[in-house]
C-alpha positions as CSV (number, residue, x, y, z in Angstrom):
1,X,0.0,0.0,0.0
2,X,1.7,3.7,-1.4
3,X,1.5,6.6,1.0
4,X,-0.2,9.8,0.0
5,X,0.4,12.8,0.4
6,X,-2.0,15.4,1.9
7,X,-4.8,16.4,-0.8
8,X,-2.6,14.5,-3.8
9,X,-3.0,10.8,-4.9
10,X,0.1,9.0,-6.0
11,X,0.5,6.8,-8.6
12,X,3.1,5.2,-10.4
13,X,2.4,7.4,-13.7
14,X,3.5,10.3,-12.1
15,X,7.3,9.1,-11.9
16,X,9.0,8.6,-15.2
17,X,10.5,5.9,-15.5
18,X,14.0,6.3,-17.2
19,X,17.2,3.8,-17.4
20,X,20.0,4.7,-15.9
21,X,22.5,4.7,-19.3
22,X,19.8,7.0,-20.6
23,X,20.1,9.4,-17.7
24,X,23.6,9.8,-18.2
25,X,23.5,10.8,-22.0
26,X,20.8,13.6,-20.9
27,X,23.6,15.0,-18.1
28,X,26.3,16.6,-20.8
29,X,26.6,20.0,-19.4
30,X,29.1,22.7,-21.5
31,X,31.8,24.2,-19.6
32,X,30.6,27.3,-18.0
33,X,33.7,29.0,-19.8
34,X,34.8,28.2,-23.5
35,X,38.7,28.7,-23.2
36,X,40.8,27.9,-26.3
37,X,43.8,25.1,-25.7
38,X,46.1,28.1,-26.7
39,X,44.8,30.0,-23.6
40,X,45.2,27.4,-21.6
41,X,48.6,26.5,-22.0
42,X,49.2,30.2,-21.9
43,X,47.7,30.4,-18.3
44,X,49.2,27.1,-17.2
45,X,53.0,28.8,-18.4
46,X,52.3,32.2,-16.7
47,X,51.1,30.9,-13.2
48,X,54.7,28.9,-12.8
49,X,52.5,25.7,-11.9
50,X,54.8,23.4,-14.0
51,X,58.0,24.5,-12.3
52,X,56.9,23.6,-9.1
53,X,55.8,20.2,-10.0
54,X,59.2,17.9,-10.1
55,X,59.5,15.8,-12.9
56,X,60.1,11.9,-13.1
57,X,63.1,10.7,-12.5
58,X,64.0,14.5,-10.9
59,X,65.8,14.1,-7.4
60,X,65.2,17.0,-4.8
61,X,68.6,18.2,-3.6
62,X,66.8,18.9,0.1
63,X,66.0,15.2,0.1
64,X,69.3,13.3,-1.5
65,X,71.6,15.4,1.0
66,X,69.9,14.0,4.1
67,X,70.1,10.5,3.3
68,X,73.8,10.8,2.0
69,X,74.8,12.6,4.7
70,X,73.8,9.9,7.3
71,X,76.3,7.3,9.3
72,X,75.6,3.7,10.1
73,X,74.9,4.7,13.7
74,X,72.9,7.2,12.6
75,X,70.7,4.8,10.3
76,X,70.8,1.9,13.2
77,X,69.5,4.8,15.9
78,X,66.6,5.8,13.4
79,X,65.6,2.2,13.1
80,X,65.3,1.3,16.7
81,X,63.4,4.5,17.4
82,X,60.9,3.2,14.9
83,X,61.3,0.0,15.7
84,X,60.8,-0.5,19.6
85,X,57.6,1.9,20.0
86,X,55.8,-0.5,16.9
87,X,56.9,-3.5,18.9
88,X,55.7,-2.7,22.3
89,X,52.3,-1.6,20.6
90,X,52.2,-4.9,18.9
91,X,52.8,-7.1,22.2
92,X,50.0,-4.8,23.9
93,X,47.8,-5.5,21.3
94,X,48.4,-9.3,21.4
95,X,47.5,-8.7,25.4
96,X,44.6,-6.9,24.9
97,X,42.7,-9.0,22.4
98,X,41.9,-12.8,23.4
């Protein structure tokens, strides 16, 4: 049994009845602004976007200095700080949880 509304009868001519695929082909909105490819490459080169993306391949020199400049006890003091805290929270874990 359909609910009705207050003063309106429902029925099921009142919704249309549409597939899906053909909803999409009915949703193909313009662009609110038409810009030319030319325009847009133009724009792209004159806000310096593309400089500050690094390329493939591209190494930063911030990062490659830090991990040159690093000892062995260095690297082995990193590994146990990263290492112990994980561990301990593992074992509690294994405690906690029957």
């Amino acid at each position: 049994m359909s609910r009705q509304r207050k003063g309106k009868p429902t029925s099921s001519k009142d919704v249309p009845m549409v597939k899906p695929s053909e909803i999409s082909k009915k949703k193909t909105r313009k662009p609110l602004i038409e810009i030319s490819e030319e325009e847009q490459r133009r724009l792209v080169k004159e806000s310096g976007i593309l400089k500050q993306i690094p390329r493939p391949g591209q190494v930063l020199s911030a990062d490659a200095g830090d991990l040159e400049d690093m000892t062995f006890g260095e690297e082995v003091g990193n590994v146990l700080f990263h290492i112990v805290p994980l561990t301990f929270l593992l074992i509690m874990m294994d405690m906690c949880v029957p």
